[in-house]
N, C-alpha and C positions, 0 to 999 in steps of 0.2 A: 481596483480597476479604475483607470479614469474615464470624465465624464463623456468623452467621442466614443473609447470603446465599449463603453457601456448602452449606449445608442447603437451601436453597431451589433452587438449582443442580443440587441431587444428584437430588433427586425420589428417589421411590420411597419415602417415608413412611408409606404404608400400611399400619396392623399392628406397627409401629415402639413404642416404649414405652420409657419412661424407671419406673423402680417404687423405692420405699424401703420400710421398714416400715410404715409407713401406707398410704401408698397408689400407684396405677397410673398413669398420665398418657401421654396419647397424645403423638408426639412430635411430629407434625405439627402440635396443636393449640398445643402451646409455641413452635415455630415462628412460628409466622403473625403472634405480636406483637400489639400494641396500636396503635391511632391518638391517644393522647390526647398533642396540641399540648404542652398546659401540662407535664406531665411530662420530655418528649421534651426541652421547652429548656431545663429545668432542669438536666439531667443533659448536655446536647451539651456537650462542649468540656471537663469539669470534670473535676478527682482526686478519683476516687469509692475510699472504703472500702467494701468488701464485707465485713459482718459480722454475717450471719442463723446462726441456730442449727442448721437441719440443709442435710442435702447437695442434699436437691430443690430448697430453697430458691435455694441457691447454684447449682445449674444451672440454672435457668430466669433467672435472674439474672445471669450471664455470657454465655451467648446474649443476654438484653437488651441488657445495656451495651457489650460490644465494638463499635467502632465510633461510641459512641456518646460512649463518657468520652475523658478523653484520658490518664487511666491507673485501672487499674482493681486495689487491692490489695488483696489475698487474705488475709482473717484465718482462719486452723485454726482447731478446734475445740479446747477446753480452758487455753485463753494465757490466762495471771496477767491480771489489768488492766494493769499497768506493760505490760505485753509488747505489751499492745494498743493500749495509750498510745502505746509507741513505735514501733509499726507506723505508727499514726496521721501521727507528727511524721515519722517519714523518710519516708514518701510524699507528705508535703505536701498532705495529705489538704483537700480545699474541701468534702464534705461525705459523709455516711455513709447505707450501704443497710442495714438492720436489718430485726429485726421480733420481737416478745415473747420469740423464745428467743436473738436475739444479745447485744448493748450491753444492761448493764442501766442502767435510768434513772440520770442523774445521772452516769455515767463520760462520758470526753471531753466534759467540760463545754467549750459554745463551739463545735463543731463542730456544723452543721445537719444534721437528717436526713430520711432519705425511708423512707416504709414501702414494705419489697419487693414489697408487693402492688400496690401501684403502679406501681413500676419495671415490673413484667409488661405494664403496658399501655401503655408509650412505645413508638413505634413509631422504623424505620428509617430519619432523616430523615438520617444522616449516613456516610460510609463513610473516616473518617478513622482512620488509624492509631494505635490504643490500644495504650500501655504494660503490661503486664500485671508487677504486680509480687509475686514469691513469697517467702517467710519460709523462710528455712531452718529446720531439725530443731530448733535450741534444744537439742540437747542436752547441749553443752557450755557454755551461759550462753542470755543474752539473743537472739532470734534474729534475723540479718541480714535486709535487703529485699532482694533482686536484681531487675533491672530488666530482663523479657525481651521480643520480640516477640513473634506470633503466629504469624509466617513460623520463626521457631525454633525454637520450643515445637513444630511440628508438625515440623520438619526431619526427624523419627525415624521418620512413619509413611507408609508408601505411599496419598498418597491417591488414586493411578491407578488400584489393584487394585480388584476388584468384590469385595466379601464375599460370603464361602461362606452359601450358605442357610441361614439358621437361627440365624446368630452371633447370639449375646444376650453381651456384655462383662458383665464383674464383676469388684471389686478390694478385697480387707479397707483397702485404703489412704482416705483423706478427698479428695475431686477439690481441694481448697483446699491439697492438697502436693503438691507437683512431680510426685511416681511419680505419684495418686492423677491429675492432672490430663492425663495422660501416655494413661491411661484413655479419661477423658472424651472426649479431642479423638481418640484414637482411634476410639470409637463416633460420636463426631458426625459425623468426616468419612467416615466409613465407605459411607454408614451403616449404624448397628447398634442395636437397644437395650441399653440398659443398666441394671444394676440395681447401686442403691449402698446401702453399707454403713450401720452406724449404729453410734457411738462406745460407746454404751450399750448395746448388742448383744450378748449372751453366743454364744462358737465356736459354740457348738451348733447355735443359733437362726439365724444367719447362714447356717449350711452347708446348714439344712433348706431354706433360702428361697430361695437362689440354685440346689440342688435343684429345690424346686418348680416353679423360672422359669426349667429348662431352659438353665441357662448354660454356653456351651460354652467361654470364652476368660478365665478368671480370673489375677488377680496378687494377691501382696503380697511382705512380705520372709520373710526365713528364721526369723524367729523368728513371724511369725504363721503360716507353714506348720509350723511344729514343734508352734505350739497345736490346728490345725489337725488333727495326723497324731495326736494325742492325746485325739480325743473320736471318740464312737461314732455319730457324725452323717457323720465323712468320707464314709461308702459314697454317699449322697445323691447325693454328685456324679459327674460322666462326663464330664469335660471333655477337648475336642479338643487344649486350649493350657493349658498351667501354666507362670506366670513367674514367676521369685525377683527383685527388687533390695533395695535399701536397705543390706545389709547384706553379707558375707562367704557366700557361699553354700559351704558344706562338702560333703565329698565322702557324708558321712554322712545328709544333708537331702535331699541327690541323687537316690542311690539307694533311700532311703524313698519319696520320691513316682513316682518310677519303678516299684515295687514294686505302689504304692496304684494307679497312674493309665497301667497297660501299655501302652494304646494312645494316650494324650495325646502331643505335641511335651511335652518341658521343657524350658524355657531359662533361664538364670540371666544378666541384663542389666545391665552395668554404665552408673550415670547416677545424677548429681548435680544440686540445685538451680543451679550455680552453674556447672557444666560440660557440662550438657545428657546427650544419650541419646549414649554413647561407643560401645558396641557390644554386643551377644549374641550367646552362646555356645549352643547347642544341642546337643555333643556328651556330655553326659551328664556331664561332668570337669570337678573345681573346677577353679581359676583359668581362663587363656586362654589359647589358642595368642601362642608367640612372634613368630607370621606379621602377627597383629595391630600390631605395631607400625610406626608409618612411614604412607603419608596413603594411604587409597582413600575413596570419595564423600563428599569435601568434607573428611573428619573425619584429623586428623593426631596423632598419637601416639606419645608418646615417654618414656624413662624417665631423669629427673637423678637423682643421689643416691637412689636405690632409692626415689623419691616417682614417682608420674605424673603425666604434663600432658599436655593437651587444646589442643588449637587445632581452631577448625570452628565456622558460623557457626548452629550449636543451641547453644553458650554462651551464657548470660548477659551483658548488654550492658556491666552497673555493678553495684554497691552504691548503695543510696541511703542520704540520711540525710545529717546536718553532720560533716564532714571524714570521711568514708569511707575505708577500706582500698581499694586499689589491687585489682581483682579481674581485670585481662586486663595482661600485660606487657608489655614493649614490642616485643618478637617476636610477641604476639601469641596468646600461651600462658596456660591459667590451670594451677597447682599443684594439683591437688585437694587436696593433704595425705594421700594414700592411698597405702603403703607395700607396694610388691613386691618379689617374690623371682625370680630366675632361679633355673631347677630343670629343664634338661636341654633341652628344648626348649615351656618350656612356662615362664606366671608363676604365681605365686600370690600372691593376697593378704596381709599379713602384719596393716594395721590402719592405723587412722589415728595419724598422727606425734603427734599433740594425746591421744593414748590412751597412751602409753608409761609402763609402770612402771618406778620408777629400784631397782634392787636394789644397795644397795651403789655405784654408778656403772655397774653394768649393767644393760642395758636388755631391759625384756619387753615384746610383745608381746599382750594379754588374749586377742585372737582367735585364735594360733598355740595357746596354752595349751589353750582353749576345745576348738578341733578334736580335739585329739589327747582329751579328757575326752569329745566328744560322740560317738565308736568306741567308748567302752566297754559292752559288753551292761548293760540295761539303764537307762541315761542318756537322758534325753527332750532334754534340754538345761542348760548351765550358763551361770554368766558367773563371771568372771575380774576378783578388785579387788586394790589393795594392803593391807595390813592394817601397821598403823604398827610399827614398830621399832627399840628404841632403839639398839642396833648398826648394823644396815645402813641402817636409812632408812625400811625397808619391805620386805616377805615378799610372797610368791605366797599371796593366798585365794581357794580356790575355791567358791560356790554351785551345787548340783546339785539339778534337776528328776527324780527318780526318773517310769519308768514304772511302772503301776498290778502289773504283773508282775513285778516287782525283786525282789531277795534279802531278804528282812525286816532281816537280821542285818548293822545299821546301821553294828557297831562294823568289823567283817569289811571290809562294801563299803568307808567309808574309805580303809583299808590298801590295799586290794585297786588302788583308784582311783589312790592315789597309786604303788603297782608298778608300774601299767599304765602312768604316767609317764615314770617314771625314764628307761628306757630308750633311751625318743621324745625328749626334750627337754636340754638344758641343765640342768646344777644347781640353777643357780640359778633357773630357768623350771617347776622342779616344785612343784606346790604345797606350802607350809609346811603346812595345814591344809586339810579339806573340811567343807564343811557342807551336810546336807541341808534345804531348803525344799519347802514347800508350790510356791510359783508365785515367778517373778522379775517383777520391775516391768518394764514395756515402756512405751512414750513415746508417745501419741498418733499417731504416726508410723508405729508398729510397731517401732519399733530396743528394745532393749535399754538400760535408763535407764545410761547409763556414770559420768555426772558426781558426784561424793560417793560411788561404788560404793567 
């Protein structure tokens, strides 16, 4: 069943509302679709780009199209042109959904387009299964397509259960990234309303709004809850549910919004573009039970060479694009490339294998580094790069987000930061140097920019 008539199945629309910075939108009235022929045959059967500038845009627009295209790929917000180009070409794109803030004139020259004002009025003439294809994070180079369904994409959310009274969804994430979409199809099948984020959005303004509109069920990753736990707007919120993904959830991040949000669930979820929703934790403590490992509903799990792998049919189907990397094995497994630790009866994250600092021919870890820098009183958050060397190769550098309460006495915390070290870590894993900044660059995504750090 696709995603409009699955809305329509659910009933109970009434009072339901989809809202951005702009404006409100009843959710029923996005539902009900359009009748218009000409539109409807243009778009049945075809590889549609989805490339409008904000996120209402794009939901009312995937409700449209599901069902309709015969793959539907998802451009984020903020991608180089090249990156869109090549979104374009590995989807094999027949023609594009825009509208004055996506494609600017003149890029993907040769590919036809539709204005998404339009797409809103094709109606549901068709109930074929659409491809839905999602871009990874990019933020190790250029980013991948993955090619998922819709029966997948949702494999993570109960849509048996009735939502508690009052659920309003909300996510700092973009619904056009995997987390962010994870969201969406959560409130849709719910149903729920929901209220989306905006790229241009300052912490502040976000936390008031989602505030205002009563939101009881929020996500993002650990670095936008860290920006999050750093502005004087957090109180606004009251929320029943706070989720971490994307990123390394610490034990530090943890216990702050445990602090912030007493009577909230928090849960910190493990899930990839490319391996779907793996599992959540809820018991308050970084990494995850060792119990986790091995198959319960549907999802199997397993640890080669201190890497994790996924098997379970919320994967990703392919890569697309000319000559693709290999993304499911032939067991049937995909590699996330995300590096654990056994530690007693429990994992911990150590980072991805593609992030490793080589010291000398030893190897670091930025996120083990990070952890043990973001326990220090006063530390909001840091990251962790190599800094070049003409002996070893390359040193431990760290960048530190001081809170607005920290010790003035710059030269002091330094020293202080790098003690707190020593002890925690490996020699060679203590920072060479710290530097204090204003704010660290985050990715569109929410992650922590890693690539050239």
């Amino acid at each position: 069943m696709i995603l409009r008539e699955r809305l329509l199945a659910a009933g109970g629309l009434d009072g339901l509302f989809l809202s951005d910075h702009r404006s409100e939108r009843d959710l029923a009235g996005i539902v009900s679709g359009g009748r218009d022929a000409t539109v409807t045959a243009a778009l049945t059967g075809r590889r549609v780009l989805l490339a409008v500038g904000g996120q209402m845009a794009a939901a009312r627009a995937m409700i449209a199209l599901d069902g309709l295209a015969a793959r539907l790929a998802l451009v984020p917000p903020k991608l180089a042109p090249e990156h869109i180009a090549r979104i374009a070409s590995d989807a094999e794109a027949e023609i594009c959904v825009t509208d004055a803030e996506g494609v600017p004139p003149g890029a993907l020259p040769g590919l036809p387009r539709i204005d998404a004002e339009d797409v809103f009025r094709a109606g549901s003439a068709s109930s074929r299964e659409t491809e839905w294809a999602l871009a990874t994070s990019g933020t190790t180079g250029a980013p991948k397509l993955v090619a998922h369904t819709l029966e997948g994409l949702a494999g993570g959310i109960n849509t048996a259960a009735t939502p508690e009274a009052g659920t309003v969804w909300s996510t700092f994430y973009d619904i056009r990234r995997y987390g962010g979409l994870q969201v969406f199809l959560r409130a849709m099948l719910g149903p729920s309303s929901l209220v989306l984020s905006e790229a241009s959005e300052p912490v502040r303004d976000y936390l008031i709004r989602v505030g205002e509109r009563h939101v009881t069920h929020i996500l993002g990753t650990p670095s936008h809850w860290r920006l999050a736990l750093m502005s004087a707007a957090l109180d606004r919120l009251n929320p029943r549910y706070v989720r971490l993904s994307g990123e390394i959830a610490d034990q530090t991040v943890l216990d702050a919004l445990r602090i912030a949000f007493p009577q909230a669930r928090i849960a910190h979820a493990y899930a990839s573009t490319e391996g779907g929703v793996g599992f959540t934790v809820e018991d308050g403590q970084e990494g995850f039970p060792a119990t986790l490992i091995g198959s319960r509903s549907g999802i199997e799990i397993t640890v080669r060479d201190d890497s994790l792998f996924v098997r379970s049919s919320r994967t990703g189907r392919r890569y697309l694009g000319e000559a693709p990397e290999t993304l499911i094995a032939a067991d049937g497994f995909i590699d996330t490339g995300d590096l654990v630790e056994r530690r007693g009866e429990r994992y911990h994250f150590l980072g991805r294998r593609s992030g490793v600092i080589n010291v000398g021919g030893a190897k670091v870890q930025p996120e083990e580094v990070e952890t043990v820098i973001n326990v220090f009183p006063g530390v909001s958050m840091s990251r962790v790069r190599a800094r070049p060397n003409p002996i070893l190769g390359a040193v431990v550098e760290a960048e530190v987000v001081l809170c607005a309460e920290a010790d003035a006495d710059l030269a002091a915390l330094k020293k202080a930061i790098i003690a707190h070290c020593r002890p925690r870590l490996a020699g060679h894993k203590v920072p060479a140097s710290v530097k204090f900044v204003d704010a660290l660059p985050i990715t569109a995504g929410g992650k922590l920019v890693r690539r050239g750090a």
